[in-house]
N, C-alpha and C positions, 0 to 999 in steps of 0.2 A: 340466751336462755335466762329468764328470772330464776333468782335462789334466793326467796324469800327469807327464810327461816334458815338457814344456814349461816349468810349473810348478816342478820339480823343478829345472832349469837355473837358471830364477831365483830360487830360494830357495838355491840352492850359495853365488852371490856375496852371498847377505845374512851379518850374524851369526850365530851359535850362538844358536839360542833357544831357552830351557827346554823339555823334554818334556813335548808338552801332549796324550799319549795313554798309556792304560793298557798294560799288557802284553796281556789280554785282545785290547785293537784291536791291537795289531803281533803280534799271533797270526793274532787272525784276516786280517789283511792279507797276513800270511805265506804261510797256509795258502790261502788263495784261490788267490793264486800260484802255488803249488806241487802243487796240483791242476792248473794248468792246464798241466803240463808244465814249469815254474819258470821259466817268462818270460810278460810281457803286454805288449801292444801297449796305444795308449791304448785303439784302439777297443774291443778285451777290457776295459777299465780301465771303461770309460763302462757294461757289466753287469755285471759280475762284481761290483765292488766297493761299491756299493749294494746288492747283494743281501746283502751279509755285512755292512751297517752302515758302511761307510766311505765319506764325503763326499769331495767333490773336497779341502777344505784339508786335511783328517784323513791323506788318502792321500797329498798335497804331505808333510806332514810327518813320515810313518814312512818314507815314500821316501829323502828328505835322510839321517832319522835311519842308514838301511841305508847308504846310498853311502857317509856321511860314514865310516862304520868299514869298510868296505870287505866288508858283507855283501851287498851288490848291486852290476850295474854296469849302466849305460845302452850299450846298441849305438853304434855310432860315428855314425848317421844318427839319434840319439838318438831310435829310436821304440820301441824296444823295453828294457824292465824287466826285468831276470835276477836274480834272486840266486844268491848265491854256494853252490858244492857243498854245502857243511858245514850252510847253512840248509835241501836241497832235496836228500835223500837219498831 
C-alpha cells in the first residue's frame, strides 16, 4: 500500500539522501499526476502509481525530491499531493 503523504512527512525531517530514481521514474510520477488533474490523494496514490511503476518508497522519494525544491506542495490536512503550476500545465 502507497502512503504518500504520510511517508513523505517523515522522510522531510530525515537528511538529504542521494537521488535513487531516474528521471524516467519522476516523469512518470509526474505525469501520472498530472493526468489526474495535478493533485492525488493517497487513496489515488494506492492505483495510479503502481500502474505507472512506482512503489510506495520510490513515490516517498520523488515526492520529498518535488517539495523539497518547491515543485509540489502537500494540502494543509496533509492528504493531498499537488504540484506546482510550472510542473502541470
Amino acid at each position: 500500500m502507497i502512503r504518500v503523504v504520510p511517508l513523505c512527512l517523515a522522510l522531510i525531517a530525515t537528511p538529504a539522501l542521494a537521488q535513487e530514481f531516474s528521471e524516467e521514474q519522476k516523469a512518470a510520477f509526474i505525469d501520472a499526476i498530472a493526468a489526474n488533474d495535478c493533485s492525488m490523494t493517497e487513496t489515488e496514490a494506492e492505483v495510479l502509481l503502481p500502474a505507472v511503476g512506482i512503489d510506495r518508497d520510490l513515490s516517498a522519494e520523488i515526492a520529498v525530491y518535488l517539495l523539497d525544491r518547491g515543485e509540489a506542495t502537500l494540502s494543509e490536512d496533509s492528504q493531498t499531493f499537488t504540484l506546482a503550476p510550472e510542473l502541470c500545465q
